[in-house]
C-alpha positions in Angstrom: 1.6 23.3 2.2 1.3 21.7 5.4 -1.6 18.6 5.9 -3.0 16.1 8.7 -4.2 13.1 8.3 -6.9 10.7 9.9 -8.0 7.6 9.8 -11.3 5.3 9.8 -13.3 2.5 8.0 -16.9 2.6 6.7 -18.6 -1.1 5.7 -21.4 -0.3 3.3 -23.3 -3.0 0.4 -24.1 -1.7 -3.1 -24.7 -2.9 -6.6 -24.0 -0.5 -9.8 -25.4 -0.5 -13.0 -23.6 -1.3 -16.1 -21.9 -3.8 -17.6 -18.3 -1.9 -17.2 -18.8 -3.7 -13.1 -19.1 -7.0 -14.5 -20.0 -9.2 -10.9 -20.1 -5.9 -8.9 -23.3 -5.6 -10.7 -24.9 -8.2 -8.0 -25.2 -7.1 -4.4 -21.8 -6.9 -2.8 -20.0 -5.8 0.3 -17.1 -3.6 0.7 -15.1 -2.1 3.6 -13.3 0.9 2.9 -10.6 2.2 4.5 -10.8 6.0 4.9 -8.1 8.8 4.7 -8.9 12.1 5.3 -6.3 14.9 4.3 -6.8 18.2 5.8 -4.5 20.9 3.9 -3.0 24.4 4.3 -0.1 27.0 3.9 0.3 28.1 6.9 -0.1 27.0 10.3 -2.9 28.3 12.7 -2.3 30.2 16.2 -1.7 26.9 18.1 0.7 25.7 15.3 -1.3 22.9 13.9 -3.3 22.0 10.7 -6.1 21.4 12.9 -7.5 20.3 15.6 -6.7 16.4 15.1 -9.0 14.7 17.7 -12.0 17.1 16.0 -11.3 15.7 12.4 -10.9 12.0 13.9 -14.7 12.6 15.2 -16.0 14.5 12.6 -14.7 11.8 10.2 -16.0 9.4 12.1 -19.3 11.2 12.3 -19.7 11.2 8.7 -19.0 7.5 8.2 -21.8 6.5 10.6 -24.2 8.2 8.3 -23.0 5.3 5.8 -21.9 2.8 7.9 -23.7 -0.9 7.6 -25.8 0.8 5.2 -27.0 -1.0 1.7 -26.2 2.5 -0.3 -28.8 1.2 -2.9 -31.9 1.9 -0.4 -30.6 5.1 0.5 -32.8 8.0 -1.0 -29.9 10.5 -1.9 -28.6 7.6 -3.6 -31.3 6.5 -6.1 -30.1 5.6 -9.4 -26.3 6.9 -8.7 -23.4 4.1 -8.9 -22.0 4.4 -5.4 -18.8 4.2 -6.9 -15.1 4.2 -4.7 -14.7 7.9 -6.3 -18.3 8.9 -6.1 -17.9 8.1 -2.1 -14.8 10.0 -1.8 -16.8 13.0 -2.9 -19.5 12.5 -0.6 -17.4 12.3 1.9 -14.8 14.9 1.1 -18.2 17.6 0.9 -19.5 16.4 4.1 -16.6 16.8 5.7 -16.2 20.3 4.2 -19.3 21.3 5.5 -18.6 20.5 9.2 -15.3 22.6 8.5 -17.8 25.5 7.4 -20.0 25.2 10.0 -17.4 25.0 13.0 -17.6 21.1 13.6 -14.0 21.2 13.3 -13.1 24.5 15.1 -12.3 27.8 14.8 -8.6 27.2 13.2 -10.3 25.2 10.7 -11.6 28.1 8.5 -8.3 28.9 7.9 -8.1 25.1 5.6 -7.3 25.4 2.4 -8.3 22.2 0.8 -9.3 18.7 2.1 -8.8 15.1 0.1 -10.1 12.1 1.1 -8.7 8.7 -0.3 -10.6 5.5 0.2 -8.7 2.5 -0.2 -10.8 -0.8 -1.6 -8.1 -2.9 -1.1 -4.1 -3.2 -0.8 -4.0 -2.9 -4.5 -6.7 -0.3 -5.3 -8.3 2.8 -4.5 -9.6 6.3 -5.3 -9.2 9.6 -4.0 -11.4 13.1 -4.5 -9.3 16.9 -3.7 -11.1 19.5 -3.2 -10.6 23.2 -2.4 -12.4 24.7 0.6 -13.8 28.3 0.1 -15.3 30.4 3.0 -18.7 29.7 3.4 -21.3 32.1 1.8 
């Protein structure tokens, strides 16, 4: 399986619910930084994963839907703990849905999976796989 990787950083403020977040119940900042792993088992026409300037802006595109956003006032959001893994979801499926639509090119369709780690600190983070089908 051949991947690609890129790069970025969302800053976002959230509080969760339970007593399992101890102080991370309170209002709190975090700055994540953002891998995204685009996967597949064989290389396109042009020899490449895909297109990596594409998935650097569509990654990027998706992170200023969330950037210097409080995640708490967000109406998709409502009563959800923003969690690190719940966020690598989000953005794993929004990123999946640019490859669907053709954000990402037409070598993209040919991806068979994308996976998106966000790292909290040097210490800690989560990461969300996920399989990409054809759209339909």
């Amino acid at each position: 399986m051949f991947s690609v990787t890129v790069r970025d950083h969302v800053m976002v403020a959230h509080s969760f619910r339970g007593e399992v977040f101890g102080p991370a119940q309170r209002l709190h900042g975090a700055t994540f930084v953002v891998d995204a792993t685009f996967r597949r088992a064989e290389l396109d026409a042009d020899n490449i994963v895909v297109d990596i300037g594409l998935a650097t802006q569509q990654l990027g595109a998706v992170l200023a839907d969330l950037n210097y956003r409080n995640l708490d006032e967000v109406p998709e959001f409502a009563g959800v703990n923003t969690s690190t893994e719940f966020l690598a979801k989000v953005i794993a499926d929004r990123l999946a849905d640019r490859v669907h639509s053709g954000a990402l090119g037409a070598g993209a369709h040919g991806l068979a999976g994308i996976s998106v780690t966000l790292r909290e600190s040097h210490v800690a983070w989560a990461s969300y796989d996920r399989d990409l089908h054809p759209a339909g």
